[in-house]
Biopython code that builds the backbone (N, CA, C, O; Angstrom):
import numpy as np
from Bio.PDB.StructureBuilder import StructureBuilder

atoms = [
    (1, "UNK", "N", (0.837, -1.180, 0.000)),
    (1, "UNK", "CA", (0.000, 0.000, 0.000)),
    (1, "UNK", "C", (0.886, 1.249, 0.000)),
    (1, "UNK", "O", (1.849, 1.373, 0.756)),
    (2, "UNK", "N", (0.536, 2.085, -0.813)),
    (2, "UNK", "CA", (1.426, 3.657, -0.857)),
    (2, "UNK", "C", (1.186, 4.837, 0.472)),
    (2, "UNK", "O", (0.093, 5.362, 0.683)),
    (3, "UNK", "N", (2.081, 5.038, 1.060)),
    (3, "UNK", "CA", (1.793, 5.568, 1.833)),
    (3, "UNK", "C", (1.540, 7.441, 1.393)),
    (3, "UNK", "O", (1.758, 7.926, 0.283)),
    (4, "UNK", "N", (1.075, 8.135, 2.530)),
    (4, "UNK", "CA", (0.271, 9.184, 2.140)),
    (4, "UNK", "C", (1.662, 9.919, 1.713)),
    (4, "UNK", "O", (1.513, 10.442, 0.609)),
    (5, "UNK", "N", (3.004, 10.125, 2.259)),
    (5, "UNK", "CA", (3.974, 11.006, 1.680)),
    (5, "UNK", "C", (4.115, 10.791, 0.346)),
    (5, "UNK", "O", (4.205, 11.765, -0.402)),
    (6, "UNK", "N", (4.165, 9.282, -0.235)),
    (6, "UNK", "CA", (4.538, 9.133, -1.576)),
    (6, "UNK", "C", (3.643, 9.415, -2.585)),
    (6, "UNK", "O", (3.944, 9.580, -3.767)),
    (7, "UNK", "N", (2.247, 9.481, -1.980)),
    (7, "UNK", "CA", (1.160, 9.772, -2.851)),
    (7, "UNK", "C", (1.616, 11.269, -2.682)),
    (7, "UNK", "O", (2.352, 11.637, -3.597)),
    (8, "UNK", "N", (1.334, 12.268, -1.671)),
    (8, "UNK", "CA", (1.608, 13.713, -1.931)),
    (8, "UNK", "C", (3.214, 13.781, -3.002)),
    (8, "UNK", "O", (2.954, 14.650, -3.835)),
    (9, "UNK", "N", (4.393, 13.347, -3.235)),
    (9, "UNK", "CA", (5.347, 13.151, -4.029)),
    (9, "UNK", "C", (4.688, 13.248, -5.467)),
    (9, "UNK", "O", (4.616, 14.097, -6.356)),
    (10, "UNK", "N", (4.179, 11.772, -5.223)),
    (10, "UNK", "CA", (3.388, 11.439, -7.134)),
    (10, "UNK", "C", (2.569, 12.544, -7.569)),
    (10, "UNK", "O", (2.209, 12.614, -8.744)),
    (11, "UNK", "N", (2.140, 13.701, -6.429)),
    (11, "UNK", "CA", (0.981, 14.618, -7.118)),
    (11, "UNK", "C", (1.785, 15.688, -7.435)),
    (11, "UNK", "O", (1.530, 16.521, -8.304)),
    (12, "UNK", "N", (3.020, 15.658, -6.539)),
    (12, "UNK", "CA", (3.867, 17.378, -6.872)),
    (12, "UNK", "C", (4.360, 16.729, -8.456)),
    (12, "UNK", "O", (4.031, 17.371, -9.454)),
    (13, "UNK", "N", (5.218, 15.335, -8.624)),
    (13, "UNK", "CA", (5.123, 14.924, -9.908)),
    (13, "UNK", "C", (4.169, 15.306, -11.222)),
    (13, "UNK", "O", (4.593, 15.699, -12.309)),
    (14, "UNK", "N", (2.931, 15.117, -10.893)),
    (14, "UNK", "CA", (2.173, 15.191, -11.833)),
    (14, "UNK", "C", (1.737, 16.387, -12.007)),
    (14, "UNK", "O", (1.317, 16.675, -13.127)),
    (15, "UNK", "N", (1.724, 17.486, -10.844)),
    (15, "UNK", "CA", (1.486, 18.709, -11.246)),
    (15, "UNK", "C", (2.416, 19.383, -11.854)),
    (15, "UNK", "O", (2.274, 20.539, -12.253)),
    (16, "UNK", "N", (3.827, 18.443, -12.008)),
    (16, "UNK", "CA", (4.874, 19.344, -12.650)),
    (16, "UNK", "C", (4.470, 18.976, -14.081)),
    (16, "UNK", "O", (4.325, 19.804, -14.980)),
    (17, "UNK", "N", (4.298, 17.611, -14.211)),
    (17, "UNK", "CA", (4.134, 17.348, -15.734)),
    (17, "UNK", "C", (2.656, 17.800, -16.388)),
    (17, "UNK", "O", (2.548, 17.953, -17.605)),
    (18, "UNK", "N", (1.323, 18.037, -15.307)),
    (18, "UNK", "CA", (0.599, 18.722, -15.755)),
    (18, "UNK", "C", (0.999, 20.406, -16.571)),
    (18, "UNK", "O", (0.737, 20.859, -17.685)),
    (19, "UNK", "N", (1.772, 20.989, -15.312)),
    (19, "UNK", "CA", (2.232, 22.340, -16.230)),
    (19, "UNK", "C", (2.960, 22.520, -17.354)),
    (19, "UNK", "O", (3.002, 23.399, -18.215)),
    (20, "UNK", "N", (3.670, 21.235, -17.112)),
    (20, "UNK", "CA", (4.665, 21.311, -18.887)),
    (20, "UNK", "C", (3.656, 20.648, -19.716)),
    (20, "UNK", "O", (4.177, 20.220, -20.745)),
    (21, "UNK", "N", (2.677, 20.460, -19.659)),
    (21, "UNK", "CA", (1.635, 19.852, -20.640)),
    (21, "UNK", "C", (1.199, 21.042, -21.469)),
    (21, "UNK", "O", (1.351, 21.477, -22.611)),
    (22, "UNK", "N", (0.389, 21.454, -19.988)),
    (22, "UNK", "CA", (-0.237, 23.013, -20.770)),
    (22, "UNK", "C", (0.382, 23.840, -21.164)),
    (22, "UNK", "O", (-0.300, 24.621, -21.827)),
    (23, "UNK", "N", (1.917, 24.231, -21.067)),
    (23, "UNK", "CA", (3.003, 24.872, -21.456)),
    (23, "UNK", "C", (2.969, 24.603, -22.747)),
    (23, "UNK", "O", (2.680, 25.585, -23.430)),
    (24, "UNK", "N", (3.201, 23.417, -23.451)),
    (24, "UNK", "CA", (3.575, 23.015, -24.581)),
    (24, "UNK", "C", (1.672, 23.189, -25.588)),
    (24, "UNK", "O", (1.461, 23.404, -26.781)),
    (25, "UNK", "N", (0.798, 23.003, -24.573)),
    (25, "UNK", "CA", (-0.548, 23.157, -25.482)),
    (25, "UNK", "C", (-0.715, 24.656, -26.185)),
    (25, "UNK", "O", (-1.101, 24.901, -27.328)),
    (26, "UNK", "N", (-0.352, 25.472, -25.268)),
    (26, "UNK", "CA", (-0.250, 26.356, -25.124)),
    (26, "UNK", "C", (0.123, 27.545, -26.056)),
    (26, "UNK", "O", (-0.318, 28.639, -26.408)),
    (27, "UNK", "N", (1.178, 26.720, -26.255)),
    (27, "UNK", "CA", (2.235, 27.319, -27.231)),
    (27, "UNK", "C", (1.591, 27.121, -28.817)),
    (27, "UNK", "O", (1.351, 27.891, -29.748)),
    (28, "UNK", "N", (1.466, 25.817, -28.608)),
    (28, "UNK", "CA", (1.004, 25.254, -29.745)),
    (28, "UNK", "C", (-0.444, 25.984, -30.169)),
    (28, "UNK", "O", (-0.696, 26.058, -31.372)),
    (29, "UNK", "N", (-1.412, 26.531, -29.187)),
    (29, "UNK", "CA", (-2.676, 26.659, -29.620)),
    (29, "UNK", "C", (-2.249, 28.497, -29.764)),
    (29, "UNK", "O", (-3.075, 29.290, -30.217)),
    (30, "UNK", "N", (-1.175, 28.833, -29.406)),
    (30, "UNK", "CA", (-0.642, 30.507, -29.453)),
    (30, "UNK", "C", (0.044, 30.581, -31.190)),
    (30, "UNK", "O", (-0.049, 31.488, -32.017)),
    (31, "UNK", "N", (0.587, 29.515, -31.264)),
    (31, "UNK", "CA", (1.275, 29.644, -32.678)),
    (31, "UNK", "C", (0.358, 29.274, -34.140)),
    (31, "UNK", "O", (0.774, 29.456, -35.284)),
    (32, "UNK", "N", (-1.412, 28.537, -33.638)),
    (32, "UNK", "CA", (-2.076, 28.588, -34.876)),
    (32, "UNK", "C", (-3.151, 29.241, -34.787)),
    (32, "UNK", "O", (-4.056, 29.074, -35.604)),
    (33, "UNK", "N", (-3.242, 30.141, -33.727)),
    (33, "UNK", "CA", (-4.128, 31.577, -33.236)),
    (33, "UNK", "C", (-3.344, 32.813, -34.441)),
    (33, "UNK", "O", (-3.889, 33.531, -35.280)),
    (34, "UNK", "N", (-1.806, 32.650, -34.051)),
    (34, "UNK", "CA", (-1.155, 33.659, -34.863)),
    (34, "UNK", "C", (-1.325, 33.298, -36.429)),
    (34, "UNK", "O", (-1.513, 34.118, -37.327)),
    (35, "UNK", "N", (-1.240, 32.166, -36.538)),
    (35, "UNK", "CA", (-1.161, 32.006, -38.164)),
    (35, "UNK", "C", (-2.611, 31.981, -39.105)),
    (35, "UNK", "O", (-2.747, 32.282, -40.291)),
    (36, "UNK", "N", (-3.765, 31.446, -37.988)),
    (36, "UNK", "CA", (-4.854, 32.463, -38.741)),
    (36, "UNK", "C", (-5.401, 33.827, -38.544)),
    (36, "UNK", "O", (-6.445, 34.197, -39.081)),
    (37, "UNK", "N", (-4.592, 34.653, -37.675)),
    (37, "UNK", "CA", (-4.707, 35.763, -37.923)),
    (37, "UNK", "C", (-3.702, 36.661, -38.789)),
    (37, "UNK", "O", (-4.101, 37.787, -39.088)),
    (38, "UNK", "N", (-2.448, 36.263, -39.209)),
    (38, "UNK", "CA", (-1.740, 36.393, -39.846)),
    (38, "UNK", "C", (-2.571, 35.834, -41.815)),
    (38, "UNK", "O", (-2.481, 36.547, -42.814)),
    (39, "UNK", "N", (-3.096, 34.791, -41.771)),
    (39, "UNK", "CA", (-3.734, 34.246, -43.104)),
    (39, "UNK", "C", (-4.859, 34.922, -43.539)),
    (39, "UNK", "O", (-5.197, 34.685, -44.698)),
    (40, "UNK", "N", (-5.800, 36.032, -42.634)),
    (40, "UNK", "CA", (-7.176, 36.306, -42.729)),
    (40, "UNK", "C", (-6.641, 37.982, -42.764)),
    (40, "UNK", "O", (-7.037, 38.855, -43.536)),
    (41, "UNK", "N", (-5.638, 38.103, -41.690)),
    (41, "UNK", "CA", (-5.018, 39.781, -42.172)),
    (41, "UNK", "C", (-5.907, 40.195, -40.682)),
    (41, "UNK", "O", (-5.867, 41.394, -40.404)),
    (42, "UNK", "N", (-6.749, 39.233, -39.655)),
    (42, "UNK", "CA", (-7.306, 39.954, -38.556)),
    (42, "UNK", "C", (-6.822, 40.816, -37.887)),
    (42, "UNK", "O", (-5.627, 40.753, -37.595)),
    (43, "UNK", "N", (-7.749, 42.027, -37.392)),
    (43, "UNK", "CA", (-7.384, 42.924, -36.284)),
    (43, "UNK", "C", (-7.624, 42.106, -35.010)),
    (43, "UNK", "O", (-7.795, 40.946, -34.632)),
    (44, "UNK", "N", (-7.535, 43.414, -34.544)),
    (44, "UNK", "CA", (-7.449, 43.348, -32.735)),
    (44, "UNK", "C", (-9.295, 43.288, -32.815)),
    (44, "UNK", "O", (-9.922, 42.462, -32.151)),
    (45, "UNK", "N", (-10.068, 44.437, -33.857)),
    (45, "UNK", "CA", (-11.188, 44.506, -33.495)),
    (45, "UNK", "C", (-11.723, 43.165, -33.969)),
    (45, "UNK", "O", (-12.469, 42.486, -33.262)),
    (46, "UNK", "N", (-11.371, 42.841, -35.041)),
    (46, "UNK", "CA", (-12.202, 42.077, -35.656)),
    (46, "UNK", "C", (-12.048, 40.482, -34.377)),
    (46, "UNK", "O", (-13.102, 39.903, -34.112)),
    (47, "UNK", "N", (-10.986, 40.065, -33.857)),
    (47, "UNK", "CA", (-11.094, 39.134, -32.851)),
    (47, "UNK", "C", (-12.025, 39.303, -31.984)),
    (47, "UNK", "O", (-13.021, 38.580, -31.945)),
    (48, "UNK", "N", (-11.766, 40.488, -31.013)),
    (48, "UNK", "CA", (-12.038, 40.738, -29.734)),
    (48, "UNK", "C", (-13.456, 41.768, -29.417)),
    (48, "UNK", "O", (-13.991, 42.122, -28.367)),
    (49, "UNK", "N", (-13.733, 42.022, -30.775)),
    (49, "UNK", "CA", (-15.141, 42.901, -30.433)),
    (49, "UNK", "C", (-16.547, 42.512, -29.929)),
    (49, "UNK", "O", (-17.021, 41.376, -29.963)),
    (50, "UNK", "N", (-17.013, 43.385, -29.558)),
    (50, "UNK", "CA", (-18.118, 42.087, -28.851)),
    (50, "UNK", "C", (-19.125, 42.472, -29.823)),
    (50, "UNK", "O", (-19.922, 41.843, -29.128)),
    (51, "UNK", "N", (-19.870, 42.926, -30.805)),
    (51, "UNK", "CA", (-20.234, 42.736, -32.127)),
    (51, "UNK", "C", (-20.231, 41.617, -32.383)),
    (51, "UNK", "O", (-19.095, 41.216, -32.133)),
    (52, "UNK", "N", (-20.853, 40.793, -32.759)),
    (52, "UNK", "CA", (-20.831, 39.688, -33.519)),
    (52, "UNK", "C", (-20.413, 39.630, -35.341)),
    (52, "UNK", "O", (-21.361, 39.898, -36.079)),
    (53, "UNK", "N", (-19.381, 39.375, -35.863)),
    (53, "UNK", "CA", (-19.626, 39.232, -37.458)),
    (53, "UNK", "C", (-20.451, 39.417, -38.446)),
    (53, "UNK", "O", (-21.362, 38.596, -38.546)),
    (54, "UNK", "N", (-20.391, 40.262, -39.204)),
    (54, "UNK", "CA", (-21.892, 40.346, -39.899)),
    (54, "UNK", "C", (-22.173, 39.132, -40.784)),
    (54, "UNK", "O", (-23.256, 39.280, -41.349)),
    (55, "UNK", "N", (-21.406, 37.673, -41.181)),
    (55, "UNK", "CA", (-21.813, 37.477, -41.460)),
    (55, "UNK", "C", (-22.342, 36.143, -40.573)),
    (55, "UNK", "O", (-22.807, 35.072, -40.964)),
    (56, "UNK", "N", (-22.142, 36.526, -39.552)),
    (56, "UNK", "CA", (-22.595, 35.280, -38.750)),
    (56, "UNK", "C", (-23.907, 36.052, -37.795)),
    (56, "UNK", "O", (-24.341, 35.335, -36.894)),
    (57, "UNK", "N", (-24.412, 37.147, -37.905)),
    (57, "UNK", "CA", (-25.857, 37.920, -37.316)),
    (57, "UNK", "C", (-26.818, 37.762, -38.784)),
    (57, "UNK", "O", (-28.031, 37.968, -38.829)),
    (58, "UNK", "N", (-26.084, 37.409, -39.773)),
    (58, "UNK", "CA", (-27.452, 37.247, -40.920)),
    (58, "UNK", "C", (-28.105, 35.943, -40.996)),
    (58, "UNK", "O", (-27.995, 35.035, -41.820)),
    (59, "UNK", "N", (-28.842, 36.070, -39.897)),
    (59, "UNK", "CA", (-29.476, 34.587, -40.315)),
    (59, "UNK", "C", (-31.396, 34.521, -41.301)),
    (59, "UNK", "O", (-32.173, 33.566, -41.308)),
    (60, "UNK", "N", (-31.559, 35.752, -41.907)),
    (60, "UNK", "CA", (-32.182, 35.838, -42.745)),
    (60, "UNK", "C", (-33.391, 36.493, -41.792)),
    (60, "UNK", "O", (-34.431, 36.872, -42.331)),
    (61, "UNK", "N", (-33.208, 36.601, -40.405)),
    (61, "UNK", "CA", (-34.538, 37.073, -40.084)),
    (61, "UNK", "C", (-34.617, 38.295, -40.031)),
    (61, "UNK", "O", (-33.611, 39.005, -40.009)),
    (62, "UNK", "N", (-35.964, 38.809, -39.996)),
    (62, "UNK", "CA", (-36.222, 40.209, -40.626)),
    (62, "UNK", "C", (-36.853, 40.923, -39.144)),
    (62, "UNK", "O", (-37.580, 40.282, -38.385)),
    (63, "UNK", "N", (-36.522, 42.058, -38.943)),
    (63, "UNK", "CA", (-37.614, 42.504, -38.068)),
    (63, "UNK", "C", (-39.003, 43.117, -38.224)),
    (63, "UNK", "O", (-39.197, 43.681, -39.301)),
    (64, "UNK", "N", (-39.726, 43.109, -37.588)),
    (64, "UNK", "CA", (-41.224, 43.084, -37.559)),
    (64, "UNK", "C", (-41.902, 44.665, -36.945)),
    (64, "UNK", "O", (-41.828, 45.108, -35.799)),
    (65, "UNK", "N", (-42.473, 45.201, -37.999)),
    (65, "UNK", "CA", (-43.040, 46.903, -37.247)),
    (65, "UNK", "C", (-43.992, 46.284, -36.420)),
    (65, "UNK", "O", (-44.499, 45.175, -36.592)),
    (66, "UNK", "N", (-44.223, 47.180, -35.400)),
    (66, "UNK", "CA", (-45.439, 47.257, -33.976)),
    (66, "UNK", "C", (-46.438, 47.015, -35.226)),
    (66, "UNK", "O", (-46.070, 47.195, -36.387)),
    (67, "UNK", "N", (-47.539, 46.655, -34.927)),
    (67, "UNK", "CA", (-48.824, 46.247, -35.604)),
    (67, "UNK", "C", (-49.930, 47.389, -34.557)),
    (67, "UNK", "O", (-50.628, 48.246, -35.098)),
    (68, "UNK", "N", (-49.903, 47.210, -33.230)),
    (68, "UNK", "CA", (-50.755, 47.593, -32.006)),
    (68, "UNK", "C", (-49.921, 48.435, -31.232)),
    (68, "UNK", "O", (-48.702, 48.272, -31.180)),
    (69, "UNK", "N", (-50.590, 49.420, -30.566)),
    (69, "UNK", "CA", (-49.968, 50.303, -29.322)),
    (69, "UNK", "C", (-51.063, 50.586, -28.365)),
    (69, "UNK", "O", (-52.208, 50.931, -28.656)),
    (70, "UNK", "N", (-50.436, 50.346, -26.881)),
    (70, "UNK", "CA", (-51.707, 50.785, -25.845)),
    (70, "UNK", "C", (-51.384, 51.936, -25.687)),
    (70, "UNK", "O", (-50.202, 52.240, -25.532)),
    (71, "UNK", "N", (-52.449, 52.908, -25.692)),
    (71, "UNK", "CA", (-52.046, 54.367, -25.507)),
    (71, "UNK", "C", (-51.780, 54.917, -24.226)),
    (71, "UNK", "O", (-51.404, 56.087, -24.161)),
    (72, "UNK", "N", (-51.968, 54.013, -22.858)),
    (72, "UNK", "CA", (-52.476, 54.109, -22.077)),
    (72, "UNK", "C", (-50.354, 54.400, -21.659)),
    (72, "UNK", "O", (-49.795, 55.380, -21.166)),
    (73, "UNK", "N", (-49.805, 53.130, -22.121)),
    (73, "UNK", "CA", (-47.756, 53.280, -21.968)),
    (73, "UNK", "C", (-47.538, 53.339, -23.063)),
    (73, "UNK", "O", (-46.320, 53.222, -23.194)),
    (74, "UNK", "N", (-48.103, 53.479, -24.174)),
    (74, "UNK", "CA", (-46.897, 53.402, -25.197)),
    (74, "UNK", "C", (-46.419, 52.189, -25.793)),
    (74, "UNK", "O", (-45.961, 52.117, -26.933)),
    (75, "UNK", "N", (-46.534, 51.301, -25.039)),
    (75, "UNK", "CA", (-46.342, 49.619, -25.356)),
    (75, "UNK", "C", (-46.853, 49.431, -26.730)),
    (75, "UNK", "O", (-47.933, 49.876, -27.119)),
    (76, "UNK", "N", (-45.640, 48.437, -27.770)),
    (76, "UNK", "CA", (-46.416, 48.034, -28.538)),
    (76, "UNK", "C", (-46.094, 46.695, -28.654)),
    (76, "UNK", "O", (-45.449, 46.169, -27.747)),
    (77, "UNK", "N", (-46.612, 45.729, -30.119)),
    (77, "UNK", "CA", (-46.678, 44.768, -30.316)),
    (77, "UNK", "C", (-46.673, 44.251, -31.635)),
    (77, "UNK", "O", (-47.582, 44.814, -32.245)),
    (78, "UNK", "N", (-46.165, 43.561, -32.256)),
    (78, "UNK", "CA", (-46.043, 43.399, -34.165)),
    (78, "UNK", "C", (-47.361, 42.530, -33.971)),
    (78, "UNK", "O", (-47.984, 42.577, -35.032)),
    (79, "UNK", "N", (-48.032, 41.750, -33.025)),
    (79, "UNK", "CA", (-49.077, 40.879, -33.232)),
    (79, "UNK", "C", (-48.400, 39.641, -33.483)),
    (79, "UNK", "O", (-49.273, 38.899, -33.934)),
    (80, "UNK", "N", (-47.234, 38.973, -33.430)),
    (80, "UNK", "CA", (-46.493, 37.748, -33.576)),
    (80, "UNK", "C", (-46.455, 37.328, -32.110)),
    (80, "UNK", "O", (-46.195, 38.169, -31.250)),
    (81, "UNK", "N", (-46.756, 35.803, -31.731)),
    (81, "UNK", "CA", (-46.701, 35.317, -30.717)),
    (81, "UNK", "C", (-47.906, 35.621, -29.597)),
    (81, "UNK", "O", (-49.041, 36.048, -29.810)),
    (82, "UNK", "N", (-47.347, 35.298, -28.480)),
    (82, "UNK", "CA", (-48.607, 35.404, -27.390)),
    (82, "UNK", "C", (-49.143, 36.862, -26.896)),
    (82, "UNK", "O", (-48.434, 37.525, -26.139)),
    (83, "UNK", "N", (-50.032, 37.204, -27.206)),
    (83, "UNK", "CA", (-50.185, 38.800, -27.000)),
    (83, "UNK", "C", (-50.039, 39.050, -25.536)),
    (83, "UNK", "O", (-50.098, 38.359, -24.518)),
    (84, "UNK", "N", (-49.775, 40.610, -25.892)),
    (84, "UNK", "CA", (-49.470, 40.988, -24.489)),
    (84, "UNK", "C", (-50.972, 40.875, -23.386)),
    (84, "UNK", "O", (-52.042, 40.432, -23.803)),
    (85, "UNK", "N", (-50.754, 41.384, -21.915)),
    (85, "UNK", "CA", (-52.250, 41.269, -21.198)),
    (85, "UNK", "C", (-52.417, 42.198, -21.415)),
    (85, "UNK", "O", (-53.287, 42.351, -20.557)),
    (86, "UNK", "N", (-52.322, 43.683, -22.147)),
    (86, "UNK", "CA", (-52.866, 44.725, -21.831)),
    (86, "UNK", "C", (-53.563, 44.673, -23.459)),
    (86, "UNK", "O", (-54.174, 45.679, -23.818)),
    (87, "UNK", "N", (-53.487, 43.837, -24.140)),
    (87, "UNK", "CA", (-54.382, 43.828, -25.647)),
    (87, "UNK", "C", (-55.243, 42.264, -25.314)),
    (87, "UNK", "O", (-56.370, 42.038, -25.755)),
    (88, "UNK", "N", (-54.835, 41.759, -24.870)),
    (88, "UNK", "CA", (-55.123, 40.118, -24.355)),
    (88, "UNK", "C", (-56.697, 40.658, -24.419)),
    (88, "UNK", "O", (-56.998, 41.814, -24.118)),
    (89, "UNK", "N", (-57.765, 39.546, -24.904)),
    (89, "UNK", "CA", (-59.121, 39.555, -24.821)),
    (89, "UNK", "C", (-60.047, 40.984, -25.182)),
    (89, "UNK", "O", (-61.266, 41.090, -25.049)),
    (90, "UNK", "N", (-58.951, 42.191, -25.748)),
    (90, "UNK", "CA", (-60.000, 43.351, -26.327)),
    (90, "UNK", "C", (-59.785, 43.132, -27.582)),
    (90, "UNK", "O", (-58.973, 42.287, -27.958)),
    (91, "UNK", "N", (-60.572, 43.959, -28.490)),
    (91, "UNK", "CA", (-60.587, 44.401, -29.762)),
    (91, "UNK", "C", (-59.196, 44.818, -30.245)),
    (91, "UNK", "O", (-58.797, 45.964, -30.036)),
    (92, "UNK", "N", (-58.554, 44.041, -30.796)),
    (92, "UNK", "CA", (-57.170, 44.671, -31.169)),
    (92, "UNK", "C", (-57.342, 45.691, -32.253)),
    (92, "UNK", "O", (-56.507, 46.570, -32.465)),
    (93, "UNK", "N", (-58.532, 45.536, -32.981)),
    (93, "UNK", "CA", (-58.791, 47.432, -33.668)),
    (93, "UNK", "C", (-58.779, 47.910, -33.102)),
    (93, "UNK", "O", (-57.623, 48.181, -33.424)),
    (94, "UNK", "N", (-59.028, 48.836, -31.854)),
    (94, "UNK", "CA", (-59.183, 49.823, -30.965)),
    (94, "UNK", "C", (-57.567, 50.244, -30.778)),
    (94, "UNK", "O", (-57.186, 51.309, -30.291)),
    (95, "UNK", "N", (-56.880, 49.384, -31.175)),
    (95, "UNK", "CA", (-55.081, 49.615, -30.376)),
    (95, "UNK", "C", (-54.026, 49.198, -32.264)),
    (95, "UNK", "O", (-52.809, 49.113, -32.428)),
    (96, "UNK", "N", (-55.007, 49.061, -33.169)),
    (96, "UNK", "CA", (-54.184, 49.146, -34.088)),
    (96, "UNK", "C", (-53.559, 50.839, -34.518)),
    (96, "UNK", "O", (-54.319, 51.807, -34.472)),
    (97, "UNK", "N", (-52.003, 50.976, -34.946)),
    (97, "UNK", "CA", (-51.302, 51.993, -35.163)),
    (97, "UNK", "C", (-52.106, 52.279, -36.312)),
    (97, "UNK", "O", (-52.547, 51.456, -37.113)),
    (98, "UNK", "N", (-52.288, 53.769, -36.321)),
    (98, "UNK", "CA", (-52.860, 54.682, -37.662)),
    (98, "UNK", "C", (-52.350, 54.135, -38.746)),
    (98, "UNK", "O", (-53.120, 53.812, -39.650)),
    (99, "UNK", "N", (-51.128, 53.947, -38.857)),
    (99, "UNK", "CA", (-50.123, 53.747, -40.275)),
    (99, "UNK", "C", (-50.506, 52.171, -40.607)),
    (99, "UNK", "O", (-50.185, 51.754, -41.720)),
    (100, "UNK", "N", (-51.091, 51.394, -39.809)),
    (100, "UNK", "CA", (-51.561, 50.134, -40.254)),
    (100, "UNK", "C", (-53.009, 49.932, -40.828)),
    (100, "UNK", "O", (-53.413, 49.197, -41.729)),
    (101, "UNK", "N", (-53.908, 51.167, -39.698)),
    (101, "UNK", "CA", (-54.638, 50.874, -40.770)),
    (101, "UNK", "C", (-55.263, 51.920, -41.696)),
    (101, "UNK", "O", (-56.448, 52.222, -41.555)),
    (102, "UNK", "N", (-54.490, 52.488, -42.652)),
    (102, "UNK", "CA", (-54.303, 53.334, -43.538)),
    (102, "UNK", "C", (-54.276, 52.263, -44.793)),
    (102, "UNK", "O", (-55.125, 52.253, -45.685)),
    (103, "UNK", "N", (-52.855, 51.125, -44.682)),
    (103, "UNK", "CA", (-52.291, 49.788, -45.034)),
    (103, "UNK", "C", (-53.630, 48.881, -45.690)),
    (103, "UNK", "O", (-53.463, 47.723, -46.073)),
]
sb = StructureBuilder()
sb.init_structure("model")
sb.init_model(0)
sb.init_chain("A")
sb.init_seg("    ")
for serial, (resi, resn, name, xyz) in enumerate(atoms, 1):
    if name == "N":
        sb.init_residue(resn, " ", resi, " ")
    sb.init_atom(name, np.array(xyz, "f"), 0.0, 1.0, " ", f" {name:<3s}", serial, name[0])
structure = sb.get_structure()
């Protein structure tokens, strides 16, 4: 049976060879970070911005004009999905926007 000093030994061991692990990953995952940013011509912004890519925000969906407004806040609603409670069970003519129904 191993006693508890040699087990604490085997762990300072393995935490040494754990750090030269990640040392060497390290390096390795630092030197093909550089070479596709070196291949693509990336900035600093284009990595690190918190923007998302434009072409990875086009996923074809479109946004939707208010359809309804309560006059009461200002609140509106395109009429997509579960309506709000403050149109919930009235006449949603009464709260349709002028410019819709002109449309």
């Amino acid at each position: 049976m191993t006693t508890y000093k040699e087990l604490l030994a085997q762990r300072a061991e393995l935490e040494k060879q754990i750090e030269a692990a990640r040392k060497e990953a390290l390096a390795s995952a630092i030197a093909q970070v550089r070479a596709i940013v070196a291949e693509y011509e990336l900035t600093e912004e284009d990595v690190f911005s918190k923007k998302a890519p434009r072409a990875a925000t086009s996923t074809g969906a479109k946004t939707v004009a208010p359809k309804y407004r309560d006059p009461a806040t200002g609140a509106t609603w395109t009429g997509r999905g579960k309506p709000p409670l403050w149109i919930a069970g009235q006449d949603r003519l009464n709260f349709l926007i002028q410019d819709q129904q002109a449309a």
